[in-house]
Structure formats: C-alpha cells, structure tokens
N, C-alpha and C positions, 0 to 999 in steps of 0.2 A: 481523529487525527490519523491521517495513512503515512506512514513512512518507511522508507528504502531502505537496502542495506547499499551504506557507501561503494563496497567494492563489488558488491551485485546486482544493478537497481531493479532485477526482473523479483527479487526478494521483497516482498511488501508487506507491511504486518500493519496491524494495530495499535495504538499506547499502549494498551494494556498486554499483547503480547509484547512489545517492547520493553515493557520495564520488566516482564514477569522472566523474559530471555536473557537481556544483559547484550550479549551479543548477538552477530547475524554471522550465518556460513562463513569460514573461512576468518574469524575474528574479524569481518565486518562492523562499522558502530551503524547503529541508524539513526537515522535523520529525517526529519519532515519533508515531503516531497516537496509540499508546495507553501508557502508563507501569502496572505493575505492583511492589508493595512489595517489597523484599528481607524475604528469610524470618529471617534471624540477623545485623541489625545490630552488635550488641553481640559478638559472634562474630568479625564481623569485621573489628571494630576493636580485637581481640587479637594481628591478622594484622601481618604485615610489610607495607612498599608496595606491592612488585611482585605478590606473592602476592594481598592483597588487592586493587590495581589489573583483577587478571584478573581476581576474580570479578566487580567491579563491571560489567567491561566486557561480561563475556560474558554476563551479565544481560540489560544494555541491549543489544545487538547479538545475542543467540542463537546459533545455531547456525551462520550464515554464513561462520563464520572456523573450522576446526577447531580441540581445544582443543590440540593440539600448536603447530599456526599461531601461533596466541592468543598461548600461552605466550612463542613466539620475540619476534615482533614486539613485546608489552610489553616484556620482557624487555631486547632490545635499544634500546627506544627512548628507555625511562625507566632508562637506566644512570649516572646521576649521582645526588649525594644529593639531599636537601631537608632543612629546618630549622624548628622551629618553637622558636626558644629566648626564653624567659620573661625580661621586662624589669622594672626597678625600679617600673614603675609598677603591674605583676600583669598589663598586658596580654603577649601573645605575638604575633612576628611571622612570621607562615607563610614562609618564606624559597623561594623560589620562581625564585633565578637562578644556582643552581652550575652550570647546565647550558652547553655548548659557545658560546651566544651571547651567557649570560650573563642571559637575560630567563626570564620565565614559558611565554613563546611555545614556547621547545623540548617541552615536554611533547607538544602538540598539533598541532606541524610534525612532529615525528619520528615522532610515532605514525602521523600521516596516509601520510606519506611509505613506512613501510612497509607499511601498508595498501595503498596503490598497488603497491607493489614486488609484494606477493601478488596484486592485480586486475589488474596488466599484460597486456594481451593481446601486447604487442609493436609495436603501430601506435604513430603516431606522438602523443606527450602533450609540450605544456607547459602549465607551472605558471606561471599570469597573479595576479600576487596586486599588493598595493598594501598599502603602510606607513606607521605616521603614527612609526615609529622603531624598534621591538620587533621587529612580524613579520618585516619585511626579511630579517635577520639570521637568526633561528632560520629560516625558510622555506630561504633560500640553502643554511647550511649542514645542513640535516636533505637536500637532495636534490644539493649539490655531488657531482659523478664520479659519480651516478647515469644509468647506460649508457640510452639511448633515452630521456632526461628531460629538458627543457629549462627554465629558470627564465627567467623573466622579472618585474623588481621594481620597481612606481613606488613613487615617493615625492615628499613637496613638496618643491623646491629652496630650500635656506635655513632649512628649517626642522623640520631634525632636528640633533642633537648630531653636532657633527663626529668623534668618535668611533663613535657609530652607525655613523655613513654607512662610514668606516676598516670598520668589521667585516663589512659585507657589500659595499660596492663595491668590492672590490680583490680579487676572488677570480676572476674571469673563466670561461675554460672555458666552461660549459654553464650558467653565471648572467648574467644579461643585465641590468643595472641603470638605468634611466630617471628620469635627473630630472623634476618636469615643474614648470612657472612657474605653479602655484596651490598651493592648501591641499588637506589630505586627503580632503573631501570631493567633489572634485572626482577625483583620482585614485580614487579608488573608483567614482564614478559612470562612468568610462571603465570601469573593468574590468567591471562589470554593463554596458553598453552591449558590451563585446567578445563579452560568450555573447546578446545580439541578433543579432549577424553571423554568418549563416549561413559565410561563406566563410572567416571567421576560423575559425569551429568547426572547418571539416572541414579547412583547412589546418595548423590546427598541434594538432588533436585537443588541445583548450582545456579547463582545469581550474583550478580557483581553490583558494588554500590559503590564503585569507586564515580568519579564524571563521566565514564565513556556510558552508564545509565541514563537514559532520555529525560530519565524524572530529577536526576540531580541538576541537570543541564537546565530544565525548562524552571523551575525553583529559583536559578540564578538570575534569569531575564526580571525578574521584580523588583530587585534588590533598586537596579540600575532606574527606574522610573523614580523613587525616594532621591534619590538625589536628584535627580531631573526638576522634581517637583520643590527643592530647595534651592534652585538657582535663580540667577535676578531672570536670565536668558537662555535657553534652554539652545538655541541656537549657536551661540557661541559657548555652549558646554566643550569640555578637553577632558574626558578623562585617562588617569592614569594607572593601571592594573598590575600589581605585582603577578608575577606570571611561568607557569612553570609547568604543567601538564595540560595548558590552555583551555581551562573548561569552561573559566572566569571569561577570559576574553570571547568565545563561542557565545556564552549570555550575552554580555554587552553585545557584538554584534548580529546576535536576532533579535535584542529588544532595540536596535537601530530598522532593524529589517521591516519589522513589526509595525516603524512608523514612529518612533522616539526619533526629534531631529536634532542630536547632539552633533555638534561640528567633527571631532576625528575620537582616535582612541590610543593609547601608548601601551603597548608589551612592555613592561618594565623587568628583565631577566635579570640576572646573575651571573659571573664567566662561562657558566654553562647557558650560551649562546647560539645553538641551533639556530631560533628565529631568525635571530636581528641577521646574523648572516645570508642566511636563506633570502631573507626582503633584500639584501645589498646588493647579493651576485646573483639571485636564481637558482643556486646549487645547495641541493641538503647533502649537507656534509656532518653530519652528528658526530663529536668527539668523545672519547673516553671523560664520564661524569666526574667533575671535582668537586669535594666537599667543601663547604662553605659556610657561612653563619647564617646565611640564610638558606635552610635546608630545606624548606620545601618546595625550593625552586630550583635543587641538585639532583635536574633532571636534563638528560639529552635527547631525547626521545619523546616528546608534545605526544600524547595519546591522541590529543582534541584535534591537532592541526589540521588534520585531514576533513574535519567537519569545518574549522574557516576556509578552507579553499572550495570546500565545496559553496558556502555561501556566495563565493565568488563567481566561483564557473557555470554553476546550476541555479543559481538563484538572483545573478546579476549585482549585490552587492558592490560598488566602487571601491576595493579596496587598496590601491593605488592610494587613491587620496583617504580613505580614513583608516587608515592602519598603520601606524611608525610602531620599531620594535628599539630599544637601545639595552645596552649593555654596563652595568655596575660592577666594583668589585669590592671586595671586604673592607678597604681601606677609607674608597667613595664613600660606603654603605655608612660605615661607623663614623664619619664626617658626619654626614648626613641626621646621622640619629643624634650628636650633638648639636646641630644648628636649631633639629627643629627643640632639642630641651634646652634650648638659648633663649627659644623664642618661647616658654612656657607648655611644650605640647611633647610628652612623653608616647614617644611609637617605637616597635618591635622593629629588627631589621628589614623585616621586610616591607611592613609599610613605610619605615624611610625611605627605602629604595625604590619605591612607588611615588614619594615627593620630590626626592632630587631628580628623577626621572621626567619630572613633569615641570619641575622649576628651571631646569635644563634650556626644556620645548616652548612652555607659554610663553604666546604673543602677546602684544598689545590688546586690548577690549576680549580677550580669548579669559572665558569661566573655569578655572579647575577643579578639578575632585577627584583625591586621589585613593585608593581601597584600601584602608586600614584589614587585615584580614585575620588579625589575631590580635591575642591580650596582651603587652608587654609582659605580664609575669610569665607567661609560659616560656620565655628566655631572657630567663632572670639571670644566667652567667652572663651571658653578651652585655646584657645592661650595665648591669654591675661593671664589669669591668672597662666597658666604654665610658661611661660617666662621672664613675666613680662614685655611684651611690646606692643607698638601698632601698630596696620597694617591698613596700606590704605585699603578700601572699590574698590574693581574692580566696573569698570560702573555699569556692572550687579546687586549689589547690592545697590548700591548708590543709583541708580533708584529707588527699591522699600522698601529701610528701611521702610521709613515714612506713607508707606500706611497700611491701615487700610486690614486686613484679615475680609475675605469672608464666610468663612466656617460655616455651621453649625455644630451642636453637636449630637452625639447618643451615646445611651447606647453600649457596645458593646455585643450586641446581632441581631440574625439575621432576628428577627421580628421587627426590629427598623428600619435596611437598607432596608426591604420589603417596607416595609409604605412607609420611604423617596423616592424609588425609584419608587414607583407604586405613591405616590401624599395622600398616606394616610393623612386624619386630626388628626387618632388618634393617633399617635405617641406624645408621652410624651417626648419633647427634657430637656436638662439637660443645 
C-alpha cells in the first residue's frame, strides 16, 4: 500500500511506515495514492465479518501484513459482534458498540493497536491521541498491559460524559490520562503540534491513534460492507453517519471507492456545523466549538476532511451527488431520541441524530442505515433525563462507576503538554 502525504504528495511511505508515523511533514495525514475496485463485491457480501474483513483489508493494504499475520490481527481485533437489526420504521441501525469500550472506536483502536504489536521494533512507542469522548476509551483499552507501549489520553475537562471519562480514566498502569481546560479542538491541535517536536518525537518514539492514523481509518471501511450485506438492495442503500472529526465518513466513502455501490451518504453534525456549511456555500468558515449532548461531535475543525476532498480531487469520487451534510440541535436531537423509544428502540444522542438525520432525507424505494456508535449507558444523564427513565448499567460500566479518575489537569496550551510529557516540574497544573 504506497501512500502520500496530503499536503506533500512528493512524501510517499508505506502502511507500515504510516501507521508506525501517525503523521507526515508538516502535520500532513496520508492517504492512499491510488484505490483499485474489488473484483467480487456481491461475493463478498455472502461472506461472514471477519472473513470478509480480511479480504477487504488485504485489498487495501496488499501484501505488507502476511495473510497468516492478517488473518490473526483481524481476527483478534474484531472479536465482538455487530448488529444491524431492522426498526418499525424499515430503517436499520448498524449497531457498532458491543465492543470492550462500548463505542465504534474499538474496531479501529484494536486493529491499529495490533498492527503495531506486528511493526514493533521494540524502541520505545507511545500512543499520544486526544478524545472528544469515544476514542479515549476504545484507544486505552485496545493497548492497556501492552509491554513497551505507553498511552497517553487528552480530552476536554467537563466535557465528556462522566461515565466516558469512568471507562478510560481509572485504568492506570501504562494509560496516562490528561485533562485539559479547552475544547476538543484544541486538545487535538496539541497532539498535531507534539509530532512538530522534534524532541518529543525522539523521546517517547510518538504515535497517534486518534483517526488521522491510516489503520484506524482503513478498520472503518469494513464495518460499512455488514450493513451492505444486510440490505434488501445494496443500490439503493442511504446511509446516515453521525459525524464529528470525519473519520467515519472517510471509511464509508473508500469503502464506496473501493466498489461498494450504495446510492449516497449523510454527515449527520451537531450546531457545530463546519461541514454542512462548507457543502452549502464553498467557504470553511469554522466557529468557536459549542458544547453539546452530543459531545463527540463538539468539534469545529474535521481532522478527516481534508482526506474526503481529497477522495474527491485525486481520486474522482462524485461527491456532489453522494455526500449531504445537515445539521441537528440539542432540542432536534432529544426529540429524536424519544421518537425512536416510542417506537421501541433505545439510542444515545448521537445515533439519534444519525436517524432524524436520515428520516429527514429518505426517499421513496431509498434503504436506510443509520451508525449507532455508542452504548446508550455511556450517556446515562442525557437519557435519563430525556425520557424519563432508567437503564441498567452494562458490566463495562458497573465495573468502573465507583472508581476514582486518574487524570491530571493542564491548561490547554501547548507548553503545559510539553512539561507534562517531557517530566517538567514547572508546569502550573490547574
């Protein structure tokens, strides 16, 4: 698999440099130069997950992984189920959080994660990533008690689900969790600013597992063939993707690229609306990040975007015709999350906002699906108090309500995460 660096494309690496880099010069992401069609879609979406997981993967990635390798690392990574069970209204919801953390994110942490375990040279690696509530979690626990591997996890203080935070801050060991006093977009622009630093680089041989990693990205395109392979019509498939640092909608559309022929695809955002405006007028006009109940999409700043345009400019994707972005707001959202427990189908805000999204859009003879991406207990206030009811606690979190969070605090600036990460004394924690 040879691929570019976006903003350099004379930059050309390998997968395996690519995932073991995180970034490219100048906080470039990379990207596959070139995409080639699967020979026997319909083939193989007769297949089972895993089974069909590997061919997709070994497609996209060639030869670099042996198919023994291949076999393991899927195998192991994607060892929980998925769901795509069919609602009162004919849409279907890709169920996307039985996994260890609970979110969408494990697919594409755990795959990465053993991906690395196979490119270990043994030098010293940590894992610098930044959460707006999801990755955290799946990141932490895909690389927990992994020997020579070190995590380290920002996220905004205040403003993730106090259960989130419970499922990856309380795990310690070789996970290192950092609050920091902004919004996600800021804690992102630290971690891109830390592979700027040379000396951060070479000290803690620095990697990112956030989605601008190629292997979390390329993990996602699989997901999208299950549901594919659950529809009556695979041609009039419409999916709808809740959507917030677009890493999600990047899979769907290479696994479109790829040769999956679903009809379009919906950005399903949050008042933090970058996209949909950007599709309306042309103009990135990013605003100051508002918090919201659905926090993992109180992003302004799409890390991913710049790899869907690129699908577009460089790779000829029509994305005119299959890309719509719209916009929800808290009020919408919590409608929403009671229509669909009206209709017997309990989902987190943000896969509601993924179905009124999409209940919106679909057409006549048009298939829905729309990405469940988390557990409803992991926002158990929102529920609770939209509902008006209670919901059991899954083991996952029963286990770590009661524990006491790890994390320390920074300012969110990037002389604060220097200190912390190099052992500074002088850093003034908050």
């Amino acid at each position: 698999m040879q691929l570019i660096n976006i903003k350099h494309p004379s930059e050309q690496v390998t997968f395996r440099e690519a995932v073991r880099r995180g970034l490219g010069r100048d906080q470039g992401l990379f990207f596959p130069q070139s995409f080639q069609l699967l020979d026997d879609v319909e083939g193989l979406l007769q297949e089972g997950f895993v089974p069909r997981s590997i061919a997709v993967l070994r497609h996209l990635i060639g030869d670099e992984i042996s198919a023994d390798s291949l076999q393991n690392i899927v195998s192991s990574a994607f060892d929980f189920p998925l769901a795509v069970p069919r609602l009162e209204d004919g849409t279907r919801a890709l169920e996307l959080f039985h996994g260890p953390s609970l979110a969408f994110k494990d697919f594409g942490a755990r795959f990465m994660a053993n991906c690395l375990a196979e490119f270990h040279d043994g030098g010293p690696m940590t894992i610098l990533t930044a959460t707006s509530g999801d990755t955290g979690a799946a990141v932490a626990h895909a690389y927990y008690g992994q020997p020579g591997i070190s995590v380290v996890v920002l996220y905004p203080k205040g403003k993730i689900s106090p259960l989130q935070e419970k499922l990856f801050c309380t795990l310690g060991g070789n996970v290192r969790t950092i609050a920091v006093e902004a919004d996600f977009d800021t804690c992102q622009q630290m971690v891109k600013q830390s592979f700027d630093d040379e000396e951060i680089k070479r000290e803690l041989g620095l990697n990112s597992a956030n989605s601008i990693n190629i292997a979390r990205l390329v993990a996602q395109v699989c997901y999208y063939f299950e549901a594919a392979a659950a529809v009556d019509d695979v041609g009039k498939l419409v999916f709808s993707v809740p959507s917030g640092n677009f890493g999600n909608i990047t899979a769907g559309l290479i696994a479109r690229t790829i040769g999956l022929p679903y009809r379009r695809v919906i950005a399903a955002t949050n008042v933090n609306d970058t996209v949909p405006r950007f599709l309306a007028s042309g103009k990135w006009d990013p605003k100051a990040t508002v918090t919201t109940i659905t926090n993992a999409m109180d992003i302004s700043l799409p890390n991913n975007f710049p790899r869907v345009l690129e699908l577009g400019e460089r790779h000829g994707l029509p994305l005119a015709d299959l890309l719509s972005s719209t916009s929800l707001d808290d009020e919408q959202t919590r409608k929403a999350m009671r229509q669909l427990d009206g209709a017997g189908y309990l989902a987190d805000p943000h896969s509601a906002l993924a179905w009124k999204a999409l209940d919106q859009s679909l057409e006549a003879g048009e298939e829905g699906v729309f990405l469940c991406t988390a557990h409803p207990a992991k926002f158990l206030e929102v529920i609770e108090e939209t509902l008006g009811i209670e919901i059991p606690l899954p083991p996952e979190l029963e286990e770590v309500k009661d524990r006491d969070v790890l994390s320390s605090t920074i300012p969110g600036t990037f002389e604060a995460l220097r200190g912390e990460l190099l052992g500074s004394e002088s850093i003034e924690l908050s």
